[in-house]
N, C-alpha and C positions, 0 to 999 in steps of 0.2 A: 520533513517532506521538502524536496527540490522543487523549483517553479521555472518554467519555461515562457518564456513573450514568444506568443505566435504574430502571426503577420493577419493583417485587415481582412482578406480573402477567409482564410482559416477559423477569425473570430465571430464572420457571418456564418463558416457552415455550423459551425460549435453552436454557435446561439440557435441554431432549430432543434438539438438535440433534446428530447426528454426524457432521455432512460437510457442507461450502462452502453454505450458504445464501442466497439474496435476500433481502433485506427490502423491503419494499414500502407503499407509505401505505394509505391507504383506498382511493384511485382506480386503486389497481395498480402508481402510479410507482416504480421501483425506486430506494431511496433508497442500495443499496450491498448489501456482502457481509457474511455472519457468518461465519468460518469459527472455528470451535471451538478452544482451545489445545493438546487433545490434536490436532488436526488439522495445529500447524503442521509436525512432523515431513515434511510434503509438501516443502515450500522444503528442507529439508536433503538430496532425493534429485534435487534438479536441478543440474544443470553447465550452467556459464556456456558458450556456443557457442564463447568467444575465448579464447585460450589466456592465459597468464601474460606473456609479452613482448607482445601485443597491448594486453593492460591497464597493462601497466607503461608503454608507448608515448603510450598516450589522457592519463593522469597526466600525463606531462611536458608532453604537448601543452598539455594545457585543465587546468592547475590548480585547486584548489579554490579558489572564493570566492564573498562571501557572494550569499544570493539577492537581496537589495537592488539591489546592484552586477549582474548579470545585468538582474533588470526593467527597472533603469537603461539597461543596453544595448541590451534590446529595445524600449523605448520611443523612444531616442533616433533608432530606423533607420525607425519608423512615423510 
């Protein structure tokens, strides 16, 4: 994950948020989500739909490597 330094103004309004936020420019465009640190506790109450052998399966199949090597192969098929 990337990290961005916001400015003083920014880190007041962020600090009142309690729950998944938008951000937005001036023109409304949503440029992404805030959601707060005490907020990530969410992702720790979700289960994966696939069980443990389904995932151990996907692994063997599609190993990891790197993203270079992917864009490399999706480039090469366009």
């Amino acid at each position: 994950m990337s990290s961005l330094t916001v400015d003083t103004p920014l880190v007041a309004q962020l600090g009142k948020v309690s729950a998944p936020t938008k951000l937005c420019d001036p023109s409304g465009r949503v440029l992404g989500t805030f959601l707060p640190e005490e907020d990530r506790s969410l992702y720790d109450r979700v289960a994966s739909p696939n069980r443990d052998e389904e995932l151990d399966r996907r692994l063997r199949e599609y190993p990891e490597r790197p993203l270079e090597d992917i864009l490399r192969g999706l480039e090469s098929r366009g």
